[in-house]
LOZANU-170380 format. One line per field, with one value per residue: residue number from 1; x, y, z of N, C-alpha, C, CB in turn; residue in one letter; chain. Coordinates in pm, 1 decimal, m for minus. Glycine has a CB too. Example, Ala and Ser with C-alpha at 12.3 -4.5 7.8 and 13.67 -1.06 7.14 Angstrom:
REM LOZANU-170380
num <- [1_2]
nx <- [1319.0_1285.0]
ny <- [m569.0_m225.0]
nz <- [780.0_708.0]
cax <- [1230.0_1367.0]
cay <- [m450.0_m106.0]
caz <- [780.0_714.0]
cx <- [1320.0_1290.0]
cy <- [m330.0_3.0]
cz <- [780.0_787.0]
cbx <- [1130.8_1408.4]
cby <- [m447.3_m59.8]
cbz <- [904.6_572.5]
residu <- [a_s]
chaine <- [A_A]
This chain:
REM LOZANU-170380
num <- [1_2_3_4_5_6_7_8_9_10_11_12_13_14_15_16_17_18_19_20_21_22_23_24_25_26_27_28_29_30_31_32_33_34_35_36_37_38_39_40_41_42_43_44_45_46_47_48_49_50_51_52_53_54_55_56_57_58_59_60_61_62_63_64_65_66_67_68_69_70_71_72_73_74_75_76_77_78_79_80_81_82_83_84_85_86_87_88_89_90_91_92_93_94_95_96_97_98_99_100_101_102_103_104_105_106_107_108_109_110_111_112]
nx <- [1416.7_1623.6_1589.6_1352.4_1440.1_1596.9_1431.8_1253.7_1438.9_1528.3_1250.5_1223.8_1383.8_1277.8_1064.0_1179.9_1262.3_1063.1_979.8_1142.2_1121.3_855.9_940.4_1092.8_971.7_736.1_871.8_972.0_746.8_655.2_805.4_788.8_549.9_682.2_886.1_691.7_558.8_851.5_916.3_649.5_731.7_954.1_860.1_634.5_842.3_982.8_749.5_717.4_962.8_919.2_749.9_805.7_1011.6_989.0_1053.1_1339.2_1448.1_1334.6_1482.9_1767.4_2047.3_2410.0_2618.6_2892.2_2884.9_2649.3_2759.1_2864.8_3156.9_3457.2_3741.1_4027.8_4357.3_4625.0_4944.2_5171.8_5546.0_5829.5_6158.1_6407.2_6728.6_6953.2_7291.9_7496.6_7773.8_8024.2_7848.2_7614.7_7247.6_6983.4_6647.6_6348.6_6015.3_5792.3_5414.7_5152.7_4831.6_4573.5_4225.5_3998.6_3695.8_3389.6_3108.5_2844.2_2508.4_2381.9_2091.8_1990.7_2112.0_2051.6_1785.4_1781.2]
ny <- [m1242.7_m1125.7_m1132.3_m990.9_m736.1_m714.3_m761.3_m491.3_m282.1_m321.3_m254.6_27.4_107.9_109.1_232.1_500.8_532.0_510.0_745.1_951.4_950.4_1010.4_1264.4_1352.0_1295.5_1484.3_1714.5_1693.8_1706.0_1998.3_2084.6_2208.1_2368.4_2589.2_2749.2_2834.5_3032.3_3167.5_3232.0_3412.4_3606.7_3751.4_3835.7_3987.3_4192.2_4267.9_4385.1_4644.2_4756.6_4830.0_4964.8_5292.0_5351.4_5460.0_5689.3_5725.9_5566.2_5761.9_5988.1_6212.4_6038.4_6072.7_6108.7_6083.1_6205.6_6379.2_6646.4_6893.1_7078.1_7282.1_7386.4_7576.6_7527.0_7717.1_7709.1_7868.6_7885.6_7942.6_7849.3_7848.7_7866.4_7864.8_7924.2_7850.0_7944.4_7709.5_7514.1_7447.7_7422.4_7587.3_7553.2_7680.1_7705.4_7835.1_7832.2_7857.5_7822.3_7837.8_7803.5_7814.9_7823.5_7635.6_7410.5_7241.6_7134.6_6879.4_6843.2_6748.9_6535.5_6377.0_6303.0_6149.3]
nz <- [5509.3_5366.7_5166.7_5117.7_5118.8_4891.1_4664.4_4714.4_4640.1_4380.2_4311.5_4373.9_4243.1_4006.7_4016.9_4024.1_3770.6_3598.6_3707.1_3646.8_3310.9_3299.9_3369.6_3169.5_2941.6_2968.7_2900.2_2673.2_2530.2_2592.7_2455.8_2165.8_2237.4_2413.7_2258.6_2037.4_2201.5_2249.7_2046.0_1981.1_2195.3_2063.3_1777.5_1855.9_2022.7_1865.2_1649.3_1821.6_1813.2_1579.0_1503.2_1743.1_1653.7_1423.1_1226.5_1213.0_946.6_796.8_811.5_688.2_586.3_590.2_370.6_146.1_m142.9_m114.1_m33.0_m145.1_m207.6_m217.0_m151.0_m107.9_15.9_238.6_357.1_547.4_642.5_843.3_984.2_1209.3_1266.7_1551.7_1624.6_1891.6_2090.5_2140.2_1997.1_2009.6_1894.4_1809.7_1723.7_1581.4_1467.3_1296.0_1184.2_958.5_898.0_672.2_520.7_240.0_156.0_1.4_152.6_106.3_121.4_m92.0_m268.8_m511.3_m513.8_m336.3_m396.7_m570.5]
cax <- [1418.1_1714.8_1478.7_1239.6_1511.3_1633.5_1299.4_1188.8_1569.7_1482.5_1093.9_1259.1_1495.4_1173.0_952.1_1273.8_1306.5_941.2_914.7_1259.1_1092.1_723.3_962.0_1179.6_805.1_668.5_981.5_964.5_632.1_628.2_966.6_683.0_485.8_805.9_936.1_590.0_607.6_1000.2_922.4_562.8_770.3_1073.4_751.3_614.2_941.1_1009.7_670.7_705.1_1092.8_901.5_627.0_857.7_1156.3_923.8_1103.1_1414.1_1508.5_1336.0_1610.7_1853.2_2215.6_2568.7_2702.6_2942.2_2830.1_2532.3_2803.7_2931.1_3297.1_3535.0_3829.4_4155.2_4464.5_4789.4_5045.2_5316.4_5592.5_5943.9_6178.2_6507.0_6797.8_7043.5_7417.8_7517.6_7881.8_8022.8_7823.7_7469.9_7173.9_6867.3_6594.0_6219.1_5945.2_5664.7_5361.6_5030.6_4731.1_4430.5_4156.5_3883.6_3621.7_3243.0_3070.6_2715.8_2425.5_2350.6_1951.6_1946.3_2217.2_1934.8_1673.3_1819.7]
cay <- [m1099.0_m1012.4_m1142.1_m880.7_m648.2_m722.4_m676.3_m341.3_m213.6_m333.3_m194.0_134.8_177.1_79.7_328.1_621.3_514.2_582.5_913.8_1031.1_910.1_1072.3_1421.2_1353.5_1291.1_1587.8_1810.8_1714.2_1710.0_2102.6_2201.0_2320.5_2543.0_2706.8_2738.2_2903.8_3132.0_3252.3_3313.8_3507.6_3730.3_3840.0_3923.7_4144.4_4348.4_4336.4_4489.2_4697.4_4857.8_4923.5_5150.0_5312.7_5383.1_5424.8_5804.8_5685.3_5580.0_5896.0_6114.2_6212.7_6007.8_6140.8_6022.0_6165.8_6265.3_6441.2_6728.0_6992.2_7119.4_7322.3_7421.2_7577.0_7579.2_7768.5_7698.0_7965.7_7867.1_7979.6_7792.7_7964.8_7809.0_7966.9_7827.3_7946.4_7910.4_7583.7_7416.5_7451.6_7499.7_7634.8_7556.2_7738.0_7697.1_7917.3_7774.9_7914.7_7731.5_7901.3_7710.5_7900.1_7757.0_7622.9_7313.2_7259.2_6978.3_6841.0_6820.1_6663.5_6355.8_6289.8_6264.2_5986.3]
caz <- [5520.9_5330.3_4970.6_5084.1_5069.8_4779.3_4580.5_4713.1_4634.6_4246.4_4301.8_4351.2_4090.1_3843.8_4058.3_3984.0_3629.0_3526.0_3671.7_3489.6_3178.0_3285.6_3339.1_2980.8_2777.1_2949.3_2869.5_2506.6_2481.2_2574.5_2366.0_2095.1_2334.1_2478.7_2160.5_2003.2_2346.6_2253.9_1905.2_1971.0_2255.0_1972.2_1728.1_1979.8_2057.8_1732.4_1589.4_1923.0_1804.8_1468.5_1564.3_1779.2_1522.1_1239.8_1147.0_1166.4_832.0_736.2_807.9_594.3_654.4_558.6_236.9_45.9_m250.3_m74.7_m38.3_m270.9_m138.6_m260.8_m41.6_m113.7_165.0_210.2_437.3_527.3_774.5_879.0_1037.8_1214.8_1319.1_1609.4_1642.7_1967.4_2140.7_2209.5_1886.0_2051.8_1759.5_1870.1_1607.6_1640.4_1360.1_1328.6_1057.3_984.1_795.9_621.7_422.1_243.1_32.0_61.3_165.4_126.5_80.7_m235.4_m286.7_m666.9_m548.5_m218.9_m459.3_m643.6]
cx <- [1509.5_1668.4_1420.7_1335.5_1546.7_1540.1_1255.1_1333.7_1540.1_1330.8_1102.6_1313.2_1376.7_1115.2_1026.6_1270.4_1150.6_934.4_982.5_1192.6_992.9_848.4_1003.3_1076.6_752.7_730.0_947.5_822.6_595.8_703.2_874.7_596.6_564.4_855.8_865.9_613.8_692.5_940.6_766.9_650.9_849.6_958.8_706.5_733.8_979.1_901.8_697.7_849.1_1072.8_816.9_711.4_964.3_1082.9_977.5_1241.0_1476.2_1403.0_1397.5_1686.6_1997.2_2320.7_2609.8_2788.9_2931.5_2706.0_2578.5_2890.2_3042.5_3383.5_3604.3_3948.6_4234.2_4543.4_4819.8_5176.9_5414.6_5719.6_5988.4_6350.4_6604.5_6917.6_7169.2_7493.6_7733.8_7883.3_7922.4_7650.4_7347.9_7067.9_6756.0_6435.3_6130.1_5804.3_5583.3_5229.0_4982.7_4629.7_4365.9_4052.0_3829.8_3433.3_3252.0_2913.4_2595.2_2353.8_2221.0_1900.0_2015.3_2094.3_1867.4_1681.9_1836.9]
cy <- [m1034.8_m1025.0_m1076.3_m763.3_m607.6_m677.5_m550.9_m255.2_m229.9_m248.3_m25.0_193.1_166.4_214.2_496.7_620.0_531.4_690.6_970.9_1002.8_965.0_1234.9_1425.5_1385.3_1409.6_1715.1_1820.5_1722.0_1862.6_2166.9_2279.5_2426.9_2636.8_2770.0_2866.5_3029.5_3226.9_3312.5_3445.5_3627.4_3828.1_3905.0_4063.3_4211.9_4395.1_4429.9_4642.9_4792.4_4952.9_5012.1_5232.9_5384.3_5413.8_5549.1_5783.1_5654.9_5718.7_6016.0_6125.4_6181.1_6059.0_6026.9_6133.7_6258.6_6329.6_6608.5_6761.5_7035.7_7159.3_7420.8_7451.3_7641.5_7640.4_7740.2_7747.8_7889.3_7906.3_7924.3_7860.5_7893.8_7903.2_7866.5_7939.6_7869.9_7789.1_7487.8_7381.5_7475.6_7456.2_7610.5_7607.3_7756.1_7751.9_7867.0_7885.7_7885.7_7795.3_7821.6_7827.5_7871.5_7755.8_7501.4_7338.3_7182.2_7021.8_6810.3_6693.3_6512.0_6313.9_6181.2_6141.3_5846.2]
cz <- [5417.8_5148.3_4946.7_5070.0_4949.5_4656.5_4604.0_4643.0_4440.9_4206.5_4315.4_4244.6_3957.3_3846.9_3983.0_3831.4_3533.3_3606.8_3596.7_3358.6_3155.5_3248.5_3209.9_2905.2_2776.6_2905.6_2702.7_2458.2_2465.3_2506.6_2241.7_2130.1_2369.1_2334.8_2044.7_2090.9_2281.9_2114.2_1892.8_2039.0_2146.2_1873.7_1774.3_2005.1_1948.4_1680.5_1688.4_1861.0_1649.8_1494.3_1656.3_1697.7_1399.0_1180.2_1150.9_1031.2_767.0_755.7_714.2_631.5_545.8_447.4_157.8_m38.0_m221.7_m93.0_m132.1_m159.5_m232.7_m223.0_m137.3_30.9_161.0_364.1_485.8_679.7_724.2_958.9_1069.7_1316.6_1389.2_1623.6_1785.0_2018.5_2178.5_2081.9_1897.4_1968.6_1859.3_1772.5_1667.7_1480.2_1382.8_1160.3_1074.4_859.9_765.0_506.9_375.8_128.2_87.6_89.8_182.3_50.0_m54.4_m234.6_m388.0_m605.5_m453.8_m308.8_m592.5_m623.5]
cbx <- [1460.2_1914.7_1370.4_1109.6_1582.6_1669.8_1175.2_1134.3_1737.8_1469.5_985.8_1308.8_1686.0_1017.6_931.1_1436.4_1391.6_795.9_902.9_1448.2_1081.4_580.3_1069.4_1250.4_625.2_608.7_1154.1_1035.2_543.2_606.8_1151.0_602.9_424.2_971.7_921.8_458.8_707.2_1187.4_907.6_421.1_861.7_1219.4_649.9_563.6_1085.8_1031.8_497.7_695.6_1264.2_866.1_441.7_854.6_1277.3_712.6_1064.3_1399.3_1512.4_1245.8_1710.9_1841.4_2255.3_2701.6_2576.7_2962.8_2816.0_2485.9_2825.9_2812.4_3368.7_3507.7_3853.8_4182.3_4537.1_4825.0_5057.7_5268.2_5574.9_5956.0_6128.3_6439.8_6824.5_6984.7_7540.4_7350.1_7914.2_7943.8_7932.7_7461.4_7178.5_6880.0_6613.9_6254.0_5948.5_5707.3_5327.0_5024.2_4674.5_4450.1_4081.5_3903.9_3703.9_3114.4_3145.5_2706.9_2283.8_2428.8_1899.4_2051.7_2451.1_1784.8_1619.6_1911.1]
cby <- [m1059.0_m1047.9_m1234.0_m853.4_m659.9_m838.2_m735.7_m275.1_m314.5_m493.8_m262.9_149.7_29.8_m66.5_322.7_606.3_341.4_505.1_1021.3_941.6_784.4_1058.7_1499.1_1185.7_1174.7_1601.9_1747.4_1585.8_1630.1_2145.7_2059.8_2269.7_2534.0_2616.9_2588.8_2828.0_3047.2_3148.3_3161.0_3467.7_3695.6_3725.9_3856.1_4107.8_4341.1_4233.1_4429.2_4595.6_4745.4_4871.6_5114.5_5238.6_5224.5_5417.6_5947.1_5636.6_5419.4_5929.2_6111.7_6327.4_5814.5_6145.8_5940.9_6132.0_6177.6_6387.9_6734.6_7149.7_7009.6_7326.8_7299.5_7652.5_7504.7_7965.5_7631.8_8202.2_7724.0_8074.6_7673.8_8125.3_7717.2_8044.4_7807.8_7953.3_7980.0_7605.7_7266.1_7541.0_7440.9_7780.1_7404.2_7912.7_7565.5_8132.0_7579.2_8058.4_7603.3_8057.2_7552.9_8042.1_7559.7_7653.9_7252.3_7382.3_6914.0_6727.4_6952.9_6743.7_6309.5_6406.3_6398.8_5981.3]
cbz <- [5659.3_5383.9_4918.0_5211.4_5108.3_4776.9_4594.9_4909.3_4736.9_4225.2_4446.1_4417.8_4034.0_3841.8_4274.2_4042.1_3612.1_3514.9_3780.4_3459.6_3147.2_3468.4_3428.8_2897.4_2800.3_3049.2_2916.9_2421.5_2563.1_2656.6_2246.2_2044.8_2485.2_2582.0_2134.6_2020.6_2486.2_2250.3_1753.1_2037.8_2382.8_1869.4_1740.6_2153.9_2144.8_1627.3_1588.7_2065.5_1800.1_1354.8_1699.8_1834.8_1474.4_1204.2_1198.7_1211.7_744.8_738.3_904.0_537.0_682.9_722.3_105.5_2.2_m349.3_88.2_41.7_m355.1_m60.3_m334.6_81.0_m242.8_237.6_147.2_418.9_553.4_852.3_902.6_986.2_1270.2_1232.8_1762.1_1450.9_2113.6_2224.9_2390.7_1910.2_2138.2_1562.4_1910.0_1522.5_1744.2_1316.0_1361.7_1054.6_1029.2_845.6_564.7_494.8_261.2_4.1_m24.6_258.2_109.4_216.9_m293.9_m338.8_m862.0_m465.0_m143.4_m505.1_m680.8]
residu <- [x_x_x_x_x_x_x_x_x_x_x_x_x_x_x_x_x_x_x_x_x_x_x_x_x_x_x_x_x_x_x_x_x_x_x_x_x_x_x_x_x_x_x_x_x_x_x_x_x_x_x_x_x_x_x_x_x_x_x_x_x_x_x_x_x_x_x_x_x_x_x_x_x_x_x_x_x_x_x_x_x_x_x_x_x_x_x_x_x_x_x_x_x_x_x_x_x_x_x_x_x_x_x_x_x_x_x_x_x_x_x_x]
chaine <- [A_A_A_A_A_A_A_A_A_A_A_A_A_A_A_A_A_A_A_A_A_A_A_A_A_A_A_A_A_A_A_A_A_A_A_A_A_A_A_A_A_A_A_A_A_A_A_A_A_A_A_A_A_A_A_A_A_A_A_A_A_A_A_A_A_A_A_A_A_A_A_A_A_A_A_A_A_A_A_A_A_A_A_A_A_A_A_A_A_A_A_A_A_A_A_A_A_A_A_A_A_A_A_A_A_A_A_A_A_A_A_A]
C-alpha cells in the first residue's frame, strides 16, 4: 500500500507540472495578440485626440517678438522722517508709479 502511495504522489507532481507548462506556452504564445491589441487601442485614441484637437495648433501662441512695446515709467516718492521726544523716529513714505506707452501685436514677425 504505501508503493501505491508513493507513485500517485510522483503521478501528481508530473500531472501539476504539465499544466503549468500548458498555462506558460499559452501565455507566451498570446504575448503577440495582447501586444497587437495595446498598440491598435493607443492608435485609436491617438488618431481620436487628432481629429478632435485639429485647430489647436492653429491659433496664434505668445512669443515675444510677436509684440511691439514701448513703455516709459516715472516714479515720484517722498519719504519723511519725525524725531519725537525721548529719541523716537517716526518714518512714513509716500511713492507713486505711472507707466505710459503702447503694446501691440506684431503681424509681419507671425508671418515668418
Amino acid at each position: 500500500m504505501l508503493l501505491r502511495l508513493r507513485s500517485n504522489k510522483g503521478q501528481n507532481t508530473a500531472e501539476y507540472a504539465i499544466v503549468i507548462a500548458l498555462i506558460i506556452g499559452a501565455a507566451i504564445a498570446m504575448q503577440t495578440y495582447v501586444k497587437r491589441g495595446l498598440q491598435g487601442r493607443t492608435k485609436d485614441a491617438t488618431d481620436y485626440m487628432q481629429n478632435q484637437t485639429a485647430d489647436i495648433g492653429a491659433t496664434r501662441q505668445y512669443e515675444p517678438y510677436y509684440q511691439d512695446q514701448d513703455f516709459a515709467a516715472q516714479q515720484d516718492s517722498t519719504t519723511t522722517k519725525d524725531t519725537a521726544t525721548g529719541g523716537a523716529v517716526a518714518t512714513s513714505s509716500q511713492a507713486t508709479t505711472s507707466r505710459t506707452g503702447y503694446q501691440q501685436y506684431n503681424d509681419t514677425a507671425a508671418a515668418d
